[in-house]
Structures are given as C-alpha cells and as structure tokens.
C-alpha positions as CSV (number, residue, x, y, z in Angstrom):
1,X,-170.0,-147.3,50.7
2,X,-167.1,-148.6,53.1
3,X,-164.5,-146.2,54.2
4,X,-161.4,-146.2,51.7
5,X,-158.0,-147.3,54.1
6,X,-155.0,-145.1,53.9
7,X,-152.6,-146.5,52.1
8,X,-148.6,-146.3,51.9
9,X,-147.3,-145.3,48.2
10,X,-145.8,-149.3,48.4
11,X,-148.8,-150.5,49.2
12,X,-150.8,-148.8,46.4
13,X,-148.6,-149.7,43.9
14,X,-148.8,-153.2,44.5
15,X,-152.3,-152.6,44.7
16,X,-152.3,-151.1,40.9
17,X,-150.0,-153.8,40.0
18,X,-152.8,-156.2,41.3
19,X,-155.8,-154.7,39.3
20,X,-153.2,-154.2,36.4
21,X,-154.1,-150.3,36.9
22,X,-152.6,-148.5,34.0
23,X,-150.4,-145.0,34.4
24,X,-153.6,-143.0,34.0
25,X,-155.2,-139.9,35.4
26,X,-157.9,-142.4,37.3
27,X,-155.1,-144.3,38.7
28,X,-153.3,-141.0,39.7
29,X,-156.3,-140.0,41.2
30,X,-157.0,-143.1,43.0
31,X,-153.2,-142.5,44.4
32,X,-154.1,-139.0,45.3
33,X,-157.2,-140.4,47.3
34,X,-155.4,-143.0,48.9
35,X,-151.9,-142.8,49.5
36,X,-151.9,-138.5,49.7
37,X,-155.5,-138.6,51.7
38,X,-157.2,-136.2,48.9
39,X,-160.6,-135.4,48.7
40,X,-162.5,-137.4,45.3
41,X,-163.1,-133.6,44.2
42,X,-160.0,-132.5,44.9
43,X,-158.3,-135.3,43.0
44,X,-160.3,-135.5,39.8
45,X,-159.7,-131.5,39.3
46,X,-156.1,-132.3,40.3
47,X,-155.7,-134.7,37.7
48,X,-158.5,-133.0,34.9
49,X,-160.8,-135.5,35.0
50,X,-164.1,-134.2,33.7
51,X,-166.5,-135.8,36.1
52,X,-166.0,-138.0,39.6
53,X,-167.9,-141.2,38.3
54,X,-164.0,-141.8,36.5
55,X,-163.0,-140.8,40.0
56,X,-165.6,-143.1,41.9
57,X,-164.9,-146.3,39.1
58,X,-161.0,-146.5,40.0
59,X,-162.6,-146.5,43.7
60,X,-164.6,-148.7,43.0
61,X,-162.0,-151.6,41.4
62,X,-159.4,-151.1,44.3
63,X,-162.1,-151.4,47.6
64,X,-163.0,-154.8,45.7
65,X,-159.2,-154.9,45.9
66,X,-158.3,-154.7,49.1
67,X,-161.5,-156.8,50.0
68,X,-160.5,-159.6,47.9
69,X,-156.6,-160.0,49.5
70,X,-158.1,-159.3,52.8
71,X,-159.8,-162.8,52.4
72,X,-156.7,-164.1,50.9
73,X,-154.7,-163.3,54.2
74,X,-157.4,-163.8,56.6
C-alpha cells in the first residue's frame, strides 16, 4: 500500500467534495489521517469507529483519489 500524502484542510475538502464523501465519522477520520497526520488507530478511536477496515475503506476511496487527478494534471 502507497504512502498517504499530507494534505492541507482545502485540499481534503475538495478531495471529499470529489468522492462526494459525506459528513461522516470515516470521512472525519480520513481528515484526521490526512490533513492532522493521525495514526489509522488513533483516528478511528477518535472518531468511535468500531473497527479500522471503516478506517482503511475511506483510505482506500481517496488514494484512488488523488491517483486518478494526478493523471488528470499530469
């Protein structure tokens, strides 16, 4: 699994905007990951999710992303 870029808070929302990311705790914990630098554990007790596979799905959807407007811009 690729490493997950850091990203600014403008950036991930126009990333959740993107994937049409609902105001959930799996996008909050994607934020948390990405924009704040958490750890996967750390964000899914953060935001009470019961397991990191939630966690690691949200991951998931915005690495394909980024990937996919990387190629758009390349």
């Amino acid at each position: 699994m690729s490493e997950l870029p850091r990203l600014t808070a403008d950036q991930f929302d126009a990333l959740a905007e993107l994937l049409r990311l609902r105001e959930s705790s799996s996008r909050e914990a994607a934020r948390l990951v990405l924009v704040e630098g958490m750890s996967r554990a750390d964000a899914q007790r953060a935001t009470g999710m019961t397991g990191l596979q939630g966690v690691s799905n949200v991951l998931t959807r915005c690495r394909r992303g980024i990937e996919l407007a990387r190629r758009v811009v390349a």
